[in-house]
Backbone bond lengths (Angstrom), bond angles and torsions (degrees), N, CA, C in turn:
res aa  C-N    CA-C-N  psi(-1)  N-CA   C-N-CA  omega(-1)  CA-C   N-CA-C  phi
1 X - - - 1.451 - - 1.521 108.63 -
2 X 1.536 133.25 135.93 0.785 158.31 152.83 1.593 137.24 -66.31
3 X 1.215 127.12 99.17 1.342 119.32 -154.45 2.394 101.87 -103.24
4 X 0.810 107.49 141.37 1.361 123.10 171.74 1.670 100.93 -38.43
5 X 1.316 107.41 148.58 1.839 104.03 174.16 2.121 84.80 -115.65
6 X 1.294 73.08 143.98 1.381 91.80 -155.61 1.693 103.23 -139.25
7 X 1.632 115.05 72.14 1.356 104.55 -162.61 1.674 93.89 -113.73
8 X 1.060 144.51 -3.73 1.345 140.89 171.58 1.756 133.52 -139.73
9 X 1.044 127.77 152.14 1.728 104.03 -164.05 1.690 113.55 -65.40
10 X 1.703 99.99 -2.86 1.565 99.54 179.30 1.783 112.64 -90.37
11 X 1.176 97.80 9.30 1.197 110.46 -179.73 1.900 103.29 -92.03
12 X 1.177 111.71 -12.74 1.801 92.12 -175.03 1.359 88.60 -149.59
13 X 1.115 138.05 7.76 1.806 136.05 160.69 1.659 108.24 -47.63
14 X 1.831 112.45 -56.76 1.618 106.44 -164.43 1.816 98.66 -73.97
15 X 1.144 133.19 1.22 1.456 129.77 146.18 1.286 132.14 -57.58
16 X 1.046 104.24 -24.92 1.795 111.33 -157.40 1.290 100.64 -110.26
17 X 1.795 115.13 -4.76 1.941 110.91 171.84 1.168 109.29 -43.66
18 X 1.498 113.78 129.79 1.690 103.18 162.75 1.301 118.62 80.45
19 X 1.373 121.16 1.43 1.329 116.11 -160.82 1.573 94.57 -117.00
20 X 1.445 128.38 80.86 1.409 124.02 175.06 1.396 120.88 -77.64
21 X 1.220 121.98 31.89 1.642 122.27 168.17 1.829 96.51 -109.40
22 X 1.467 117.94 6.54 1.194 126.21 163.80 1.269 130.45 -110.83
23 X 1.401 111.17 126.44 1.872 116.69 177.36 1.559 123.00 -83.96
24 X 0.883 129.51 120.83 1.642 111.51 140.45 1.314 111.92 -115.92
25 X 1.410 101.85 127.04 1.400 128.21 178.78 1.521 127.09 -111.86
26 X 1.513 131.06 117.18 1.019 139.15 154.56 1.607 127.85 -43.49
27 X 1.525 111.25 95.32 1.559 105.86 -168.73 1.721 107.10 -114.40
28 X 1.096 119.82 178.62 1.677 111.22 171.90 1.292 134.07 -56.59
29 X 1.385 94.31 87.44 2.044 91.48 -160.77 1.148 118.14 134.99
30 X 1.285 116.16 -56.22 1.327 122.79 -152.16 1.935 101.89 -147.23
31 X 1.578 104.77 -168.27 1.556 120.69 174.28 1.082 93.87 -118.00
32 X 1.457 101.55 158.51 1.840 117.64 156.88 1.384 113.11 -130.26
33 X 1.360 101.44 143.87 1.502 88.67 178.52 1.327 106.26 -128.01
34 X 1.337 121.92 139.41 1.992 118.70 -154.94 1.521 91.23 -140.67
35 X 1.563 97.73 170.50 1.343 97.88 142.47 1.335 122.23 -118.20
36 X 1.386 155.42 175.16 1.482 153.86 172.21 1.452 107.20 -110.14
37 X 1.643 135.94 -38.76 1.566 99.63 159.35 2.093 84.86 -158.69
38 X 1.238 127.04 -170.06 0.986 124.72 -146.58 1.869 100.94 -140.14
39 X 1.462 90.31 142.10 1.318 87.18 -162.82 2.250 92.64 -116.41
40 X 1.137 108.97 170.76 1.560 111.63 178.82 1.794 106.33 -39.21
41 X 1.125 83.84 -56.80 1.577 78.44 176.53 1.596 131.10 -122.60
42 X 1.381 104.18 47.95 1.292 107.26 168.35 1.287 130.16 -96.55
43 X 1.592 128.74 19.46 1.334 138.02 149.28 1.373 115.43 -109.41
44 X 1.312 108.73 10.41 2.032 115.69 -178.66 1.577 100.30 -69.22
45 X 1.453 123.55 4.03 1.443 91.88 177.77 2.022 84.16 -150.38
46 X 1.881 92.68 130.78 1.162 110.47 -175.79 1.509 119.88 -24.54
47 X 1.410 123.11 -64.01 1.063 113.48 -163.53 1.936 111.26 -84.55
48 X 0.943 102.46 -7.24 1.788 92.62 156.67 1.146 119.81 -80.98
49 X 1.459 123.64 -6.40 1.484 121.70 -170.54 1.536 91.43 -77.27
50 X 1.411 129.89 -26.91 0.735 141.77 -149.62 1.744 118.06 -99.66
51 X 1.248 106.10 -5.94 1.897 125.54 177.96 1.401 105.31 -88.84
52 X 1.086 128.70 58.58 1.566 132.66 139.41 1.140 118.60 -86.55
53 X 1.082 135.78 84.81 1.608 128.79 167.93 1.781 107.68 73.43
54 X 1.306 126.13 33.24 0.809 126.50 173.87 2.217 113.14 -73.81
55 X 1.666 118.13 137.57 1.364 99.23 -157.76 1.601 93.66 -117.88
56 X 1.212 123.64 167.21 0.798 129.51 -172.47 1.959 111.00 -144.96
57 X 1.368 110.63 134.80 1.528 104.87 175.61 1.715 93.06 -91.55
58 X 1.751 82.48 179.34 1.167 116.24 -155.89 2.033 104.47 -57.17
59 X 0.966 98.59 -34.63 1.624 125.10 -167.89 1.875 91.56 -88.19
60 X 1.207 141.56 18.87 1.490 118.81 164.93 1.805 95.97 98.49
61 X 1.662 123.06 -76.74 0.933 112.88 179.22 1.767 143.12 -11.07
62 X 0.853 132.25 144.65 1.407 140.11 169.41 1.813 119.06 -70.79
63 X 1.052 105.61 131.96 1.588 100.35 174.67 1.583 92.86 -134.50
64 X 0.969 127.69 -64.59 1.319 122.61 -156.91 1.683 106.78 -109.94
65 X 1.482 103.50 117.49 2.101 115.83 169.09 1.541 107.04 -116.36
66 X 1.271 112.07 80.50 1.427 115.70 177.80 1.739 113.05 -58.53
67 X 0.983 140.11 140.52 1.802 135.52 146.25 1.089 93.78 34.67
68 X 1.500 118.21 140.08 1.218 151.65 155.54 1.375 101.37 -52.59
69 X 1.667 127.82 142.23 1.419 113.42 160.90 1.690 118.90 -65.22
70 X 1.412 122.78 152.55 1.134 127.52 172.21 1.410 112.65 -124.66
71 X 1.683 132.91 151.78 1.196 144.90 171.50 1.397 113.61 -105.40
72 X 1.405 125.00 151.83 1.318 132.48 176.27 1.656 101.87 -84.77
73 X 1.814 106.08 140.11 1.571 91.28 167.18 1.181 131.58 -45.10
74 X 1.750 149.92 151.18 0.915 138.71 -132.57 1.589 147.65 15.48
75 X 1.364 121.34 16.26 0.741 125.08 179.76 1.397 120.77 -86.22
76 X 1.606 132.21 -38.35 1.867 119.37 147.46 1.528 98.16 -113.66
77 X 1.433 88.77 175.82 1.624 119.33 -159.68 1.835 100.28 -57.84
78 X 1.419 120.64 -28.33 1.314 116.61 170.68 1.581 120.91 -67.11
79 X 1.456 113.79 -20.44 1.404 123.30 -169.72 1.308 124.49 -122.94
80 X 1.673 111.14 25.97 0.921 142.40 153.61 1.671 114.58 -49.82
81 X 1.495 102.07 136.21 2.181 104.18 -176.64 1.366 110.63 -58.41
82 X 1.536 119.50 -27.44 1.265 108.76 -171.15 1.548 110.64 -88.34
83 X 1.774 109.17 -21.28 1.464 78.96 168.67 1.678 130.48 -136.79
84 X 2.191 85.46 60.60 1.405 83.01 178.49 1.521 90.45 -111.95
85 X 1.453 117.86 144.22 1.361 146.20 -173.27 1.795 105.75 -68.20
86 X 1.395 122.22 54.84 1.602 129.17 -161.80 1.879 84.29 -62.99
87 X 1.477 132.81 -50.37 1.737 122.07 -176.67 1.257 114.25 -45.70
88 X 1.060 118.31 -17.12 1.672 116.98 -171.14 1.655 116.22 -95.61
89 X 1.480 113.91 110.33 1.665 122.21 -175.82 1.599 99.97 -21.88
90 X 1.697 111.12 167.59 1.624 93.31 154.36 1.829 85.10 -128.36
């Protein structure tokens, strides 16, 4: 798996048009960028999967990439029982 490069807040802003289950917030210091609750398809595109608490300094830069997002089994069409590969070691 391949994750988004994600080195400045202009890097995941033209994602987040329109997308009001997403924050950016001005905090002491820095930005955050979250989400507040999740809609069918509001992790369908890489770099929102990726707006959990992501931080940002004052200057655009990146400081903080918390955890990868994760899904509960069945919860999207990729993480569905039938087609997660449970025979295969992890």
């Amino acid at each position: 798996m391949t994750y988004p490069i994600i080195e400045t807040i202009s890097d995941i802003l033209p994602h987040l048009a329109g997308r009001d289950e997403f924050v950016v917030a001005q905090r002491d210091g820095y930005t955050a960028v979250d989400y507040v609750y999740s809609l069918p398809d509001s992790f369908a595109d890489p770099y929102r999967k990726e707006c959990r608490g992501l931080k940002f300094d004052p200057s655009g830069r990146i400081l903080a990439r918390p955890l990868h997002k994760f899904v509960n089994l069945g919860e999207t069409e990729e993480t569905q029982p039938h087609r997660v590969a449970f025979s295969i070691p992890i």
